[in-house]
N, CA, C and O of each residue as an XYZ file, in Angstrom:
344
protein
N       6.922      2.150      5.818
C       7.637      2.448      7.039
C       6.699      3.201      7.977
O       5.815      3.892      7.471
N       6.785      3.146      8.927
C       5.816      3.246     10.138
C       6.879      4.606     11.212
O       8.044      4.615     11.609
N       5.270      5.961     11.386
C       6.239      6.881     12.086
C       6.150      6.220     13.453
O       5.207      5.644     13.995
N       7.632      6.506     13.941
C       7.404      5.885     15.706
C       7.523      7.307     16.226
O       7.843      8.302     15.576
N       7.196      7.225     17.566
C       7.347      8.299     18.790
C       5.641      9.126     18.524
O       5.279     10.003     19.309
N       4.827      8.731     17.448
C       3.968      9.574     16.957
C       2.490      9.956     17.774
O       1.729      9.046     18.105
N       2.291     10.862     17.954
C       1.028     11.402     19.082
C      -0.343     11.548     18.495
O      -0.610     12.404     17.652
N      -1.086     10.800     18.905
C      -2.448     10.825     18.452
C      -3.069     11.860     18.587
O      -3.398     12.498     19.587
N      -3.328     12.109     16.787
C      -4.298     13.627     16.509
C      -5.198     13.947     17.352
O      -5.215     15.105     17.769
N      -6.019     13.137     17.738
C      -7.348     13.240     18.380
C      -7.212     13.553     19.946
O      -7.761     14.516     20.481
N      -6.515     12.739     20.526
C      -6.373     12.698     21.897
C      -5.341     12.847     22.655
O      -5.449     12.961     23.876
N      -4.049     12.867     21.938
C      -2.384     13.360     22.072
C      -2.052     12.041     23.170
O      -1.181     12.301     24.000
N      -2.521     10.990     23.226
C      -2.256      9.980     23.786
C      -0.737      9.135     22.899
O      -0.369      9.767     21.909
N      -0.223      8.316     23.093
C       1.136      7.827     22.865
C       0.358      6.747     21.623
O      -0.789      6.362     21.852
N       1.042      6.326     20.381
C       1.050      5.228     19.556
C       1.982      4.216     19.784
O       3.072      4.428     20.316
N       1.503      2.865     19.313
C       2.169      1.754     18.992
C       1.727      1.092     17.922
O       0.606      0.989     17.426
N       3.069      0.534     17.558
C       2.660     -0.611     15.829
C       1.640     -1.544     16.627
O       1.664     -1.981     17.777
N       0.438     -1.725     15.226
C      -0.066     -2.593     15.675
C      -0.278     -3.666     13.910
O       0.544     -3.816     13.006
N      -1.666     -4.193     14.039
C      -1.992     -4.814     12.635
C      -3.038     -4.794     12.935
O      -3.297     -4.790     14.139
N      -4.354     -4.767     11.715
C      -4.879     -4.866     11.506
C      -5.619     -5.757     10.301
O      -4.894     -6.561      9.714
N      -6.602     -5.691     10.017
C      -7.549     -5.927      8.476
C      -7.990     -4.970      8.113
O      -8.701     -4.242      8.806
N      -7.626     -4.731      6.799
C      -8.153     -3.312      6.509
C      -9.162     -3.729      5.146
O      -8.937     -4.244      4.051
N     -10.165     -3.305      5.719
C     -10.922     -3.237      3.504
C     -10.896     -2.185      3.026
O     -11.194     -1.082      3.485
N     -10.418     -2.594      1.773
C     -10.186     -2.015      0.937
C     -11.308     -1.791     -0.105
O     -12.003     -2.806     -0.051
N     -11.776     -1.004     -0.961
C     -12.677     -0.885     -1.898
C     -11.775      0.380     -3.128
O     -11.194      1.454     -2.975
N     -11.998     -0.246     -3.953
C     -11.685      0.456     -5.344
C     -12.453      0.593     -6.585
O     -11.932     -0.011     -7.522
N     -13.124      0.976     -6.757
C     -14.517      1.127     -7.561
C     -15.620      0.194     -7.394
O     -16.239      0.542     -6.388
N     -16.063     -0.673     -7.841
C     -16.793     -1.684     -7.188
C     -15.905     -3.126     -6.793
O     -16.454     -4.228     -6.803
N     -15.055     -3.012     -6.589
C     -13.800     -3.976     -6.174
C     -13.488     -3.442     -4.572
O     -13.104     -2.330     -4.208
N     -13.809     -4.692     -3.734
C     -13.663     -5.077     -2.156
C     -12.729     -6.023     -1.851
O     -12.711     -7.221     -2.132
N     -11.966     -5.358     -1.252
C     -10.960     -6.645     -0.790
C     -10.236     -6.603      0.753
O      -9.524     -5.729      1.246
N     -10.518     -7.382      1.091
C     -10.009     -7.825      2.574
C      -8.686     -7.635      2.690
O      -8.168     -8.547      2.047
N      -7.676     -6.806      3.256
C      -6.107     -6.930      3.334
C      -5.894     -7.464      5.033
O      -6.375     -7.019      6.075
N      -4.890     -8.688      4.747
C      -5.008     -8.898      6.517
C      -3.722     -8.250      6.814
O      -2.904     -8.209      5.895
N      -3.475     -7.837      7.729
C      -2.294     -7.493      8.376
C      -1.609     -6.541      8.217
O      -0.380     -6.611      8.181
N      -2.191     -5.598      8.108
C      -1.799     -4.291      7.202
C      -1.495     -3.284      8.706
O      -2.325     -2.986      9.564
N      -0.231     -2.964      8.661
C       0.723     -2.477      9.364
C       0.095     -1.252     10.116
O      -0.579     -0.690      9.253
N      -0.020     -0.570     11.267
C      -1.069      0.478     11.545
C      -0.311      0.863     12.775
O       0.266      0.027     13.469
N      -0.325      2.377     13.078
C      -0.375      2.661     14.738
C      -1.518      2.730     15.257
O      -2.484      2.867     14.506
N      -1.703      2.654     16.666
C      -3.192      2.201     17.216
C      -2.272      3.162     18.755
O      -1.338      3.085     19.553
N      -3.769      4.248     18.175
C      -3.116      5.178     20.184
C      -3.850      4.259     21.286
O      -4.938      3.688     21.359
N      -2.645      4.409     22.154
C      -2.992      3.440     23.255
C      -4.040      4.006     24.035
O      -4.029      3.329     25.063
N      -5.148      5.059     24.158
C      -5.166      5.960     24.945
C      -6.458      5.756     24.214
O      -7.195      4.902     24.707
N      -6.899      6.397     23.091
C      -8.116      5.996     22.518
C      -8.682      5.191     21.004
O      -9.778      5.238     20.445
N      -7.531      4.530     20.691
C      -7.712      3.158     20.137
C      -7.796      3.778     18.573
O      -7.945      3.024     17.612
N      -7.693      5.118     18.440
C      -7.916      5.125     16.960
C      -6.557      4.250     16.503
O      -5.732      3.659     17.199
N      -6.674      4.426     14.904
C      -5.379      3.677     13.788
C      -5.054      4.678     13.031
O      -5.925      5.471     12.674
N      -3.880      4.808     12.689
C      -3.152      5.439     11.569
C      -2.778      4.866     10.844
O      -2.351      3.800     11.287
N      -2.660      5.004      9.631
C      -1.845      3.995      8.410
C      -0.593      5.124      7.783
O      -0.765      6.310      8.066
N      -0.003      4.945      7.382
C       1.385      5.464      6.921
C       1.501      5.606      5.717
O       1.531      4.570      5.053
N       1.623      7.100      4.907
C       1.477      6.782      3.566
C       1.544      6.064      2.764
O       0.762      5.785      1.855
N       3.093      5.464      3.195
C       3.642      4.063      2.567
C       2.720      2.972      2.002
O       2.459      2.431      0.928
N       2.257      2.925      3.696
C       1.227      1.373      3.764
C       0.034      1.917      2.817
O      -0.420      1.149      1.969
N      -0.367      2.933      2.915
C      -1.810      3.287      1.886
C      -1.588      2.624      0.449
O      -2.269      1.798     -0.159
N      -0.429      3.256      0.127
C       0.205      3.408     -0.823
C       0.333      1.447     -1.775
O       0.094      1.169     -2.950
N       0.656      0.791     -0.960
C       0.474     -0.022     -0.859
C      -0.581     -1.089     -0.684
O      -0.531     -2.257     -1.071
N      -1.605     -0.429      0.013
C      -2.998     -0.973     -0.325
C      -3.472     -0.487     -1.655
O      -3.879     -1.105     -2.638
N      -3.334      0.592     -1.458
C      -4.015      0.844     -3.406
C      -3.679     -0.057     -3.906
O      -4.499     -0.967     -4.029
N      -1.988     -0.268     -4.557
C      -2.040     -1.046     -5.559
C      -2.272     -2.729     -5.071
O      -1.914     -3.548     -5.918
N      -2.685     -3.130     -4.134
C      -3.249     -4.305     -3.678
C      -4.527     -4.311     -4.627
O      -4.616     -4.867     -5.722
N      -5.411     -3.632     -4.020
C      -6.739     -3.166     -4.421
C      -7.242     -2.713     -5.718
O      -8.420     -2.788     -6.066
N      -5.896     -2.050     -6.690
C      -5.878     -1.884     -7.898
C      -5.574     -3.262     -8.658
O      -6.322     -3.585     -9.581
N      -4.724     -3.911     -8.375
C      -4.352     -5.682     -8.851
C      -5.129     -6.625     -8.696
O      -5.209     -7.691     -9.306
N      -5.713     -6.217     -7.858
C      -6.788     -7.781     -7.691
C      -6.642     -8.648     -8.405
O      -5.921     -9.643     -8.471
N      -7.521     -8.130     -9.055
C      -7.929     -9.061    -10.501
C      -6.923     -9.645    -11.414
O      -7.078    -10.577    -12.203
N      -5.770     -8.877    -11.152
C      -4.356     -9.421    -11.770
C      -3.457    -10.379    -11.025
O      -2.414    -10.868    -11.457
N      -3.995    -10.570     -9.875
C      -2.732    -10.988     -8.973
C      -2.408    -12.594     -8.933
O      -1.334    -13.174     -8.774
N      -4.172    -13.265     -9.205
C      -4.308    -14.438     -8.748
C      -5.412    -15.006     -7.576
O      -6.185    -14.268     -6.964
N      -5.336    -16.145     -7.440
C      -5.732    -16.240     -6.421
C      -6.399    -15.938     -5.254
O      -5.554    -16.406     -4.491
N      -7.255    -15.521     -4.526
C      -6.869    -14.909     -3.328
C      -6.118    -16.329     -2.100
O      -5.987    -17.525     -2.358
N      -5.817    -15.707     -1.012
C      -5.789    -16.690     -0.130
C      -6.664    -17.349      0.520
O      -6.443    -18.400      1.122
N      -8.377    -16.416      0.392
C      -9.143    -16.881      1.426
C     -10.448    -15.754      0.476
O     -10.399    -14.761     -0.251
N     -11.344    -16.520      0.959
C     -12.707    -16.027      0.464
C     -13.724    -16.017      1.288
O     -14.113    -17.142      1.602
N     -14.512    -14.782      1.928
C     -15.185    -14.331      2.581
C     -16.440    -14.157      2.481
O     -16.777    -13.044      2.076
N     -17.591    -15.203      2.817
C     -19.002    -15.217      2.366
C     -19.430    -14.333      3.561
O     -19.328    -14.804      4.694
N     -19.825    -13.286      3.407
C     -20.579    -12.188      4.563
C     -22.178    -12.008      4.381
O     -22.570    -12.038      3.215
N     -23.339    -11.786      5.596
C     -24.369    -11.696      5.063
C     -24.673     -9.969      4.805
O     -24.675     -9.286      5.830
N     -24.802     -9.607      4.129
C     -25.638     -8.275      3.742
C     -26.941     -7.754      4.373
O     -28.007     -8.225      3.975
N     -26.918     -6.586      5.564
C     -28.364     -6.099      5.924
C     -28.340     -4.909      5.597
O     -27.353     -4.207      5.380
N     -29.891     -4.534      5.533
C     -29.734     -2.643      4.990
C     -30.450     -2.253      6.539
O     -31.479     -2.551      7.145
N     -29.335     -1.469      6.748
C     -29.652     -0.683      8.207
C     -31.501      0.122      8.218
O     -32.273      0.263      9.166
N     -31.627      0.418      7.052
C     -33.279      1.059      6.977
C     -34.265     -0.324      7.080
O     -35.420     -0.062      7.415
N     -34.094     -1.146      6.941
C     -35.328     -2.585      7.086
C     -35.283     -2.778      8.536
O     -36.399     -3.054      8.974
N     -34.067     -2.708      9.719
C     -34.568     -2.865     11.337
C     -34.498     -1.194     11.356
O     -35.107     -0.996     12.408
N     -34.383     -0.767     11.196
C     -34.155      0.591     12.376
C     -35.385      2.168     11.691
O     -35.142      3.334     12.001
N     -36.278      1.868     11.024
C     -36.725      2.722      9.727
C     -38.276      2.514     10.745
O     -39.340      2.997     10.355
């Protein structure tokens, strides 16, 4: 459940529900969650997640490996920020 009326920590600007993708990581376990429920201050764009929803990614992120399937599989390339910028 998602707080409404709620004022952004940072900038006391106004929130709205939004969605996101959130990754998730749980020991060496990464997982992509799409649509994962969030306020987003209109004012300076941070996100909040709602205990609930955390709560709920954990055990996403804790199941993995139990759940099945995924829906979708994500080949990403890997750079180490010290090889350009060092």
């Amino acid at each position: 459940m998602m707080i409404k009326g709620y004022n952004c920590y940072y900038c006391g600007g106004s929130t709205a529900p939004d969605e996101i993708n959130y990754e998730a990581c749980w020991g060496e376990q990464r997982i992509l969650i799409q649509d994962a429920p969030v306020l987003r201050c209109e004012r300076c764009h941070e996100i909040f997640l709602a205990p609930d929803v955390l709560d709920i990614i954990k055990k996403i992120a804790q199941e993995e490996p139990k759940i099945g399937e995924p829906e979708l599989i994500i080949r990403m390339p890997v750079r180490s920020y010290q090889v350009y910028y060092t």
